[in-house]
FIMARKE-309601 format. One record per residue (C-alpha): chain; x, y, z; residue number from 0. Coordinates in steps of 0.001 Angstrom, whole numbers. Layout:
<rs>
@mol = A | east = X | north = Y | up = Z | seq = NUM
...
</rs>
This chain:
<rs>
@mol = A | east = 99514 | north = 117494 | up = 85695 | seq = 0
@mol = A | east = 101511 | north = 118480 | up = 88275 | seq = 1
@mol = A | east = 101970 | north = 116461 | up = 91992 | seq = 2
@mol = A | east = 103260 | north = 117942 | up = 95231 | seq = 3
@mol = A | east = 105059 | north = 116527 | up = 97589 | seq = 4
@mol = A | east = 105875 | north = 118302 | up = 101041 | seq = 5
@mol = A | east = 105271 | north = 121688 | up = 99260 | seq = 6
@mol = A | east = 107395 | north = 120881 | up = 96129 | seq = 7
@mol = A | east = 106300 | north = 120783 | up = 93030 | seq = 8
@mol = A | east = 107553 | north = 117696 | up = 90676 | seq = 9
@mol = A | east = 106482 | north = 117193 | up = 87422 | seq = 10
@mol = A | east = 104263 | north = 113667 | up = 86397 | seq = 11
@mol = A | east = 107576 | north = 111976 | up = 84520 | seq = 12
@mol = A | east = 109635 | north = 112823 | up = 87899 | seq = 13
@mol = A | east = 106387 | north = 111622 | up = 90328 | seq = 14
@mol = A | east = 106464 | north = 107936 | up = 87661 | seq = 15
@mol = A | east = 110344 | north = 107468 | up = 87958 | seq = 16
@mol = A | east = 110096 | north = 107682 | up = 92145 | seq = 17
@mol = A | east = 107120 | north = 105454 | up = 91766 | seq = 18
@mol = A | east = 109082 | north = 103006 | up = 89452 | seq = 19
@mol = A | east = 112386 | north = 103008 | up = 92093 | seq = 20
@mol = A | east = 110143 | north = 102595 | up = 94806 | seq = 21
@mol = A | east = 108355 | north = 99690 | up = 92737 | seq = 22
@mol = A | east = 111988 | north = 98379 | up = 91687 | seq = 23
@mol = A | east = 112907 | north = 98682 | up = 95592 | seq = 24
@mol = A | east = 110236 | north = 96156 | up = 96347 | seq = 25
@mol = A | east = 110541 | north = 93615 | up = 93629 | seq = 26
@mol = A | east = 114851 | north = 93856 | up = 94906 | seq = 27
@mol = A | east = 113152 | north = 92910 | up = 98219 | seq = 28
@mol = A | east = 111475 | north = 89854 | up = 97729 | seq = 29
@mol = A | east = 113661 | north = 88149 | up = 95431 | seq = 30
@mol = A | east = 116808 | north = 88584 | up = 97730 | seq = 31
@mol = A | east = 114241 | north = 87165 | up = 100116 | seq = 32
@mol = A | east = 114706 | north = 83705 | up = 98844 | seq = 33
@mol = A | east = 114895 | north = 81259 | up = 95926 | seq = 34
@mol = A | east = 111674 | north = 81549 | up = 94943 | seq = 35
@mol = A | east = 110203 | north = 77980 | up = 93173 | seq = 36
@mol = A | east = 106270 | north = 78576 | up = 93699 | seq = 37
@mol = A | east = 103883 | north = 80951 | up = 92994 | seq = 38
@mol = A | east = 100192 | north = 79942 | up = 94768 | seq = 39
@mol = A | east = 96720 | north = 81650 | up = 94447 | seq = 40
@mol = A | east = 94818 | north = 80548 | up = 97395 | seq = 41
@mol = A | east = 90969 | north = 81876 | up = 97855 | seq = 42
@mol = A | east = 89132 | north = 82262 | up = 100839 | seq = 43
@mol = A | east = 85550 | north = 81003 | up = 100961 | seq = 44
@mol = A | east = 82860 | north = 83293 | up = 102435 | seq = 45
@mol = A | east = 80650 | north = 82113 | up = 105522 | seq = 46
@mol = A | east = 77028 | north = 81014 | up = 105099 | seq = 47
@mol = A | east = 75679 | north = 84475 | up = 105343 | seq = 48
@mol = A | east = 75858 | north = 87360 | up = 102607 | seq = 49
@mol = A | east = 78828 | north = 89558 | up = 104418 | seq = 50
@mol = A | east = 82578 | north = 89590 | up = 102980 | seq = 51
@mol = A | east = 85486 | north = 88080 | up = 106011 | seq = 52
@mol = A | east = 87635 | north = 90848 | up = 106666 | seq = 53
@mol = A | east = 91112 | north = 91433 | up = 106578 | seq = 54
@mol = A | east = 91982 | north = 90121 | up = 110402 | seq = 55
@mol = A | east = 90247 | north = 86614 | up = 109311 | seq = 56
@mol = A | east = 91834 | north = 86151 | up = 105911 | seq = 57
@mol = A | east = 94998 | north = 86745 | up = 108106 | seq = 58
@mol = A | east = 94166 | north = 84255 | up = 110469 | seq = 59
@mol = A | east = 93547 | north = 81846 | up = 107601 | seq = 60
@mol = A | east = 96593 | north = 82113 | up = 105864 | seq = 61
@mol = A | east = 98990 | north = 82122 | up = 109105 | seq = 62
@mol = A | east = 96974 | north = 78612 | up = 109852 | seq = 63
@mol = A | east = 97741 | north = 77389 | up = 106564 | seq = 64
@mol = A | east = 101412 | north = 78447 | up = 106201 | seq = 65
@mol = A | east = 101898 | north = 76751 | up = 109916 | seq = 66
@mol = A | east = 99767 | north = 73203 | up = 108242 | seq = 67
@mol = A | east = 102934 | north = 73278 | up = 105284 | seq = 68
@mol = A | east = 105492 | north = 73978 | up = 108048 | seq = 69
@mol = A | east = 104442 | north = 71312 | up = 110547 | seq = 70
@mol = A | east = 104113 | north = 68782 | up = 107751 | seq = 71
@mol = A | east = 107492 | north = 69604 | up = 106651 | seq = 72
@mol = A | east = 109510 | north = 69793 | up = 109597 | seq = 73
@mol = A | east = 107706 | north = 67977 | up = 112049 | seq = 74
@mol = A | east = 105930 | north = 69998 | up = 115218 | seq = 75
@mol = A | east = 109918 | north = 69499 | up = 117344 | seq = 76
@mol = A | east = 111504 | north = 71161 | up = 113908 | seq = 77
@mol = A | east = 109169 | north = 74313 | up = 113524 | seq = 78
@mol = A | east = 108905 | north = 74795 | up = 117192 | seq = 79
@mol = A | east = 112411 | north = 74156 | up = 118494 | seq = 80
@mol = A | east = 114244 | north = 74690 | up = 116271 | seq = 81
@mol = A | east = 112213 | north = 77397 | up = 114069 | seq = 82
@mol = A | east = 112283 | north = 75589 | up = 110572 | seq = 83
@mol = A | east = 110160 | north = 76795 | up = 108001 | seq = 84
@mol = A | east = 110357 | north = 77440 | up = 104344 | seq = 85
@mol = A | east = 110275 | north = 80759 | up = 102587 | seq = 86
@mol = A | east = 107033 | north = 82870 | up = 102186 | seq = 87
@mol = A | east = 105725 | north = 85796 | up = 101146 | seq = 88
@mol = A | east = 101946 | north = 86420 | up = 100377 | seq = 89
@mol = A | east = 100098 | north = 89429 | up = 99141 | seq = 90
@mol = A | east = 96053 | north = 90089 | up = 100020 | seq = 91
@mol = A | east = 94066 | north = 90838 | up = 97046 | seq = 92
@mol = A | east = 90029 | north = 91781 | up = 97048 | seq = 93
@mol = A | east = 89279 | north = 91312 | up = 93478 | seq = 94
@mol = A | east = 87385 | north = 93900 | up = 91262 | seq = 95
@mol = A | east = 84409 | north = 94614 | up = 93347 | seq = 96
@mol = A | east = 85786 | north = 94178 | up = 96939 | seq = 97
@mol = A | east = 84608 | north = 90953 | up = 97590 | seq = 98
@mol = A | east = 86510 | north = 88226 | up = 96403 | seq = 99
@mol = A | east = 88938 | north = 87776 | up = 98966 | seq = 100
@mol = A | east = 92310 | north = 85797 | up = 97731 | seq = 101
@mol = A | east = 95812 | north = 85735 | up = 98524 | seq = 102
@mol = A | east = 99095 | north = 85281 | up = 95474 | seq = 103
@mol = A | east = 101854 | north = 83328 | up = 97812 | seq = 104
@mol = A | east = 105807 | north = 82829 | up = 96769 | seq = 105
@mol = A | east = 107030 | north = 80126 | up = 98564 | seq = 106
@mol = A | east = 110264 | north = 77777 | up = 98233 | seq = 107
@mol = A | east = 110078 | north = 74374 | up = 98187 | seq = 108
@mol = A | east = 112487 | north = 72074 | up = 100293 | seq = 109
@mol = A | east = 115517 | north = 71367 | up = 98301 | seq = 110
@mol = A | east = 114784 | north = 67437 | up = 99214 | seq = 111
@mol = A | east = 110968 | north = 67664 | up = 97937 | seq = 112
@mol = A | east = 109868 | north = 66871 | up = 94238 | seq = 113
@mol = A | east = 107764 | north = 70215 | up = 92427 | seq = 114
@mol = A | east = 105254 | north = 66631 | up = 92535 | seq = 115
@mol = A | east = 104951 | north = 66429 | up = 96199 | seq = 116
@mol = A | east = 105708 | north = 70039 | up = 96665 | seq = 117
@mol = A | east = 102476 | north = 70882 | up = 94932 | seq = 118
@mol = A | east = 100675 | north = 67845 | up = 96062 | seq = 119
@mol = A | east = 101067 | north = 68407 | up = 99710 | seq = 120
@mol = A | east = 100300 | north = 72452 | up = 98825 | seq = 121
@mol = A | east = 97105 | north = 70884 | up = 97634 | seq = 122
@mol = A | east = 96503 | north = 68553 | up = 100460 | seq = 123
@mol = A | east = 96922 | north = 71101 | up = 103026 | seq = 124
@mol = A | east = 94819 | north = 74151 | up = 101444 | seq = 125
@mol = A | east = 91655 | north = 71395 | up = 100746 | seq = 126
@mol = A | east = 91722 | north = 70633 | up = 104673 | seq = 127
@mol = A | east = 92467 | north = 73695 | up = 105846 | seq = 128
@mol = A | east = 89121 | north = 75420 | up = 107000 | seq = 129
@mol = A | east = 87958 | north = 78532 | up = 105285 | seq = 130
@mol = A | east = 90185 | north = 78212 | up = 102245 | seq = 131
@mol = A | east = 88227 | north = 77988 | up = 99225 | seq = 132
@mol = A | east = 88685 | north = 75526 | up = 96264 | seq = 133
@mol = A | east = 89730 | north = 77885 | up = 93898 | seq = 134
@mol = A | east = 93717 | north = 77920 | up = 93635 | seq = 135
@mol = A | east = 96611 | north = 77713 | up = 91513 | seq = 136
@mol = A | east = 99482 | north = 76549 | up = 91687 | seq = 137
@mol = A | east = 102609 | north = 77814 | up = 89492 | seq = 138
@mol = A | east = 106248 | north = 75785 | up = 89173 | seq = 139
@mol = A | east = 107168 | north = 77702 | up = 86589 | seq = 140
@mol = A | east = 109067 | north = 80953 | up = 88109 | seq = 141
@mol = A | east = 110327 | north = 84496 | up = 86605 | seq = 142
@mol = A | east = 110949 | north = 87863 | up = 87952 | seq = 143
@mol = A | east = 108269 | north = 89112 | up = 86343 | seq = 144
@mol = A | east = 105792 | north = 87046 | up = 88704 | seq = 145
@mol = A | east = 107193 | north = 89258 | up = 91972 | seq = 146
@mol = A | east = 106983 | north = 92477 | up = 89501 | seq = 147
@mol = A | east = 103105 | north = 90855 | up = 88881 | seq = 148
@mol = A | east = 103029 | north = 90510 | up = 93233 | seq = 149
@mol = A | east = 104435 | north = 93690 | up = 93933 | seq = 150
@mol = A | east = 101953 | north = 95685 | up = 91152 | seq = 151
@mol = A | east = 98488 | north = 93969 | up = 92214 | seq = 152
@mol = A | east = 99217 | north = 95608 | up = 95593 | seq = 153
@mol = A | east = 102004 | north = 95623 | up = 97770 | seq = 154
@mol = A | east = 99473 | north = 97671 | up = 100285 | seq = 155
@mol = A | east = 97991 | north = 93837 | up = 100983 | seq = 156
@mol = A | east = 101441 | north = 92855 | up = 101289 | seq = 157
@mol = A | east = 100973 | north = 90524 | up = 105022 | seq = 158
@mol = A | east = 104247 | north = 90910 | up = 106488 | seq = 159
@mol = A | east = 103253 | north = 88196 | up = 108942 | seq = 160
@mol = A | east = 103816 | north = 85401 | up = 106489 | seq = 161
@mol = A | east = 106742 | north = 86577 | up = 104881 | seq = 162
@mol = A | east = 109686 | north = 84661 | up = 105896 | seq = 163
@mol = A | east = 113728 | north = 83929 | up = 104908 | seq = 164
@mol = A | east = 113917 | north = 80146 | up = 104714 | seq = 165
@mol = A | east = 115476 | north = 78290 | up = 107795 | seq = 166
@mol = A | east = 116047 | north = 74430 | up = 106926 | seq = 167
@mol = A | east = 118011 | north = 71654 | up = 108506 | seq = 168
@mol = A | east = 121772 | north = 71377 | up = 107104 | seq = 169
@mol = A | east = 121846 | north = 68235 | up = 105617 | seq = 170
</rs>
């Protein structure tokens, strides 16, 4: 099979090995990002009636729940003055048929924070947050191959809007 590309013509190993850098680019990315200590499945619970939120609410859900971990972190004066917030990076998933709406988070715990409280307050914060669904898992356990995992279920849902460097207090 043969794939063009601005009028050339590449061969299918050439087209793989410019996906593969282009894959290896990404997964380079995000773990220079931070020091990744989480990975978190979060879904997203459907309203009352038969239709499937869209992309803008799931966005709106996660950016309220990412701001919950912050606040409870930091405090409201350390997010808002002085911008603290730990590292993130979530990618939007549909599921097989389109309709199953979740999100697979790295974050990074703060260095003064058990993985106990770390994933406790995770917890806390997704079961009161509105429109998150109970489903969700929570990994401590980290390897490279869990942002090569990120990066292949679909770096198109990749939300740039929740994917942050870490800023903490010095201590």
């Amino acid at each position: 099979m043969q794939a063009e590309i601005r009028g050339l013509q590449l061969n299918q190993p050439l087209s793989r090995a410019i996906s593969h850098q282009l894959c290896q680019q990404r997964v380079d990315f995000i773990l220079k990002l931070n020091r990744w200590t989480h990975f978190v499945t979060l879904t997203y619970s459907q309203p009352n009636g038969s239709y499937t939120i869209g992309k803008i609410e799931v966005l709106r859900r996660s950016r309220l729940f990412l701001s919950r971990l912050n606040r409870k972190i930091f405090g409201r004066h350390g997010c808002r003055r002085c911008g603290f917030r730990i590292g993130s990076c979530a990618v939007l998933g549909w599921g097989v048929y389109g309709d199953h709406p979740h999100t697979h988070w790295l974050l990074t715990k703060p260095l003064e924070m058990t993985d106990e409280e770390f994933n406790r307050l995770i917890n806390v914060i997704a079961s009161t947050t509105r429109g998150i669904g109970k489903e969700r898992d929570i990994q401590t356990i980290f390897s490279d191959c869990v942002v090569e995992y990120l990066v292949n279920h679909g770096f198109e849902g990749w939300i740039d809007q929740v994917t942050f460097a870490a800023k903490c207090p010095v201590r």
